[in-house]
N, C-alpha and C positions, 0 to 999 in steps of 0.2 A: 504494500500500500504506500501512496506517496502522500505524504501530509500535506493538508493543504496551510498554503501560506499565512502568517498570523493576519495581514493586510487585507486578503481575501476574505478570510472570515471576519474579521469587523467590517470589510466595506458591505459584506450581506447585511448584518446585520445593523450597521446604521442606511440600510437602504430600503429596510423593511417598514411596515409600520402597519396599524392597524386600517387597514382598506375601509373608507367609508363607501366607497361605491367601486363596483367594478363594470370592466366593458364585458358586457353578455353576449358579442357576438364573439369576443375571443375564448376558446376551449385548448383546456392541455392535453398536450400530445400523449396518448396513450403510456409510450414509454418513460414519460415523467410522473406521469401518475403512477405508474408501477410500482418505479423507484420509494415513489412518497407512501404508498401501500407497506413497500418490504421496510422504511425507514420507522412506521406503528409497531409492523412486530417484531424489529428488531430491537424495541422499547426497552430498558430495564423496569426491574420492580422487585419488589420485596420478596425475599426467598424465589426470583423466575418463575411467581404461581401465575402474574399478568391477570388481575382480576379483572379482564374488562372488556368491551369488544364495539366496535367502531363498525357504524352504519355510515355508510357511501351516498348519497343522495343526488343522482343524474335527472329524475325523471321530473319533467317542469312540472306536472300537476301535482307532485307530490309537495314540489317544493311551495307551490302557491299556497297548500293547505296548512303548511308548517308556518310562514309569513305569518297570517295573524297571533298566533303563538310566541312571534319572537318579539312583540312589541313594535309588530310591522314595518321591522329593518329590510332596508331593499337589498341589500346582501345576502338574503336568503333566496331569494330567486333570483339575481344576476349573475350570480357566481358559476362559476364553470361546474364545482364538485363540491356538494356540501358534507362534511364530516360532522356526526352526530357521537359524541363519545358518551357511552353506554359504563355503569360503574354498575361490579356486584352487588344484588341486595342481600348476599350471604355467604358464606364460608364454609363448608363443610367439609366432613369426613371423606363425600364423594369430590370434591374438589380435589382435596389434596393428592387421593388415588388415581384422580384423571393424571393429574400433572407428574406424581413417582413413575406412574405406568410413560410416559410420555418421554422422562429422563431416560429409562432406560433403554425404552426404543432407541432414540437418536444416540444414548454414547453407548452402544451395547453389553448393559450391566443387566442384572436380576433385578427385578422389585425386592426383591427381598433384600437385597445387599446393600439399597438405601433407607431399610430399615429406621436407622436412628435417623437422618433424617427430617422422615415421615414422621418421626416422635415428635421431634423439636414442632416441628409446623402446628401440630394438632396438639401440641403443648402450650401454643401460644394464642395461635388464632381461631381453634376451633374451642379448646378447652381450657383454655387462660383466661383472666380477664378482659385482655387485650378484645374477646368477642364480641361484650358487653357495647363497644362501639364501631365493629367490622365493616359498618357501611361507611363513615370516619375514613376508615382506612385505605378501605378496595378507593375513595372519590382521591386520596392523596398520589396512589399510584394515578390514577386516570389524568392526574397533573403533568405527570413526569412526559406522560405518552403524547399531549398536549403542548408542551414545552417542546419534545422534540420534531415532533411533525412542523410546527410552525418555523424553526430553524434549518431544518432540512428542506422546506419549502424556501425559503427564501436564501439558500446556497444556489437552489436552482434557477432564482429569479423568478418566484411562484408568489403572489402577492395572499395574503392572508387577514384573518379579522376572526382574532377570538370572542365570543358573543355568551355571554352568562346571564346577557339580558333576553331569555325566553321562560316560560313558561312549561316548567318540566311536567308535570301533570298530564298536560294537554299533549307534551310531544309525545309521552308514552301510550296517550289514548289515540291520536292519530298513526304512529308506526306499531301498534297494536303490542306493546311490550308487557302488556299485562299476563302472567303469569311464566314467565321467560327465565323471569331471577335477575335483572338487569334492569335498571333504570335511568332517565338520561340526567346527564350534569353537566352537558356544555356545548354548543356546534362551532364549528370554525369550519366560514364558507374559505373558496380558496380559488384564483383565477388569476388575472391580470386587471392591474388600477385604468379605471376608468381615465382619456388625457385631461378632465376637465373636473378628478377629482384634488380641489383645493389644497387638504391634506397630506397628498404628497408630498409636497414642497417644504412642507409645517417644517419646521425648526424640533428636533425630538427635545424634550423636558428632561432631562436626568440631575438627581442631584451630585454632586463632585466626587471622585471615587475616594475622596480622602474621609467623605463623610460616611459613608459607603462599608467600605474595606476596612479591617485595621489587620494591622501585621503583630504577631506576638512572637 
């Protein structure tokens, strides 16, 4: 792998910003979409269980029914692919089992060999405290998955808009997630900036990284 350059990666990411409108007739190229597909699951998260699963949203009339749900942001329908990030509403025994059985597929071990483990997991988050607040937890990964999509998007020059202003209830009652074990916590539409959206240009806000950072 060749690293990319320190300059490349801040010039993306001071080139980003959150898309108040996008051009609707520009769409991403199949194999950038891909990429930004395999960039979700190659996500981290706490113990690799990846509580979470990410709905794609191509289809215009779906996107129109999701619109008034989001506080009727025109970003939800201009946008090329709208990402709806989905966070577990639970933890279980059978989870953890999906994911041991899954480890050992891919690095060719027994389930049984990762035994301990499957202790620790179900020591924590199925039978720990830690339970008591698992939907808490699964929405903190669904962050990380968030954060990277939208970085990874805009390495590629993929313009983005994280959107916490909808209407979770309602999204689950329209993409029909009732009884799935998933519920929604965020959409981040994603396309190309509209030329005549104003906010591009906008000056980004940060406060100094002296304030920021500290070194010990």
């Amino acid at each position: 792998m060749t690293p990319t350059a320190p300059t490349s990666l801040l010039d993306a990411l001071k080139w980003r910003y959150a898309t108040k409108k996008f051009d609707p007739a520009k769409k991403i190229p199949a194999a950038d979409w891909n990429a930004l597909e395999q960039a979700l699951v190659l996500t981290p998260s706490s113990y690799g269980l990846q509580p979470w699963k990410f709905l794609v949203v191509t289809d215009p009339a779906l996107k129109a029914k999701l619109r008034p749900a989001s506080w009727n942001q025109s970003q939800i329908e201009d946008c090329s692919h709208l990402v709806v990030f989905l966070a577990k509403e639970d933890i279980t025994e059978a989870d953890v089992n999906r994911f041991v059985a899954r480890i050992a597929e891919v690095r060719g071990v027994t389930p049984e060999s990762l035994a301990g483990y499957k202790g620790f997991m179900m020591g924590d988050l199925v039978n720990g405290p830690r339970h008591s607040v698992i939907g808490e937890w699964a929405a903190r990964q669904v962050y990380i998955a968030f954060g990277n999509f939208m970085t990874a998007a805009a390495l590629l020059g993929i313009d983005t808009c994280p959107i916490e202003g909808l209407e979770p209830a309602k999204y689950d009652g329209i993409l029909g997630l009732k009884g799935t074990g998933f519920r929604t916590l965020a959409a981040c539409p994603a396309g190309y900036r509209a030329s005549d959206d104003k906010y591009a240009s906008a000056p980004k806000v940060r406060f100094e990284a002296s304030d920021l950072i500290e070194h010990r």
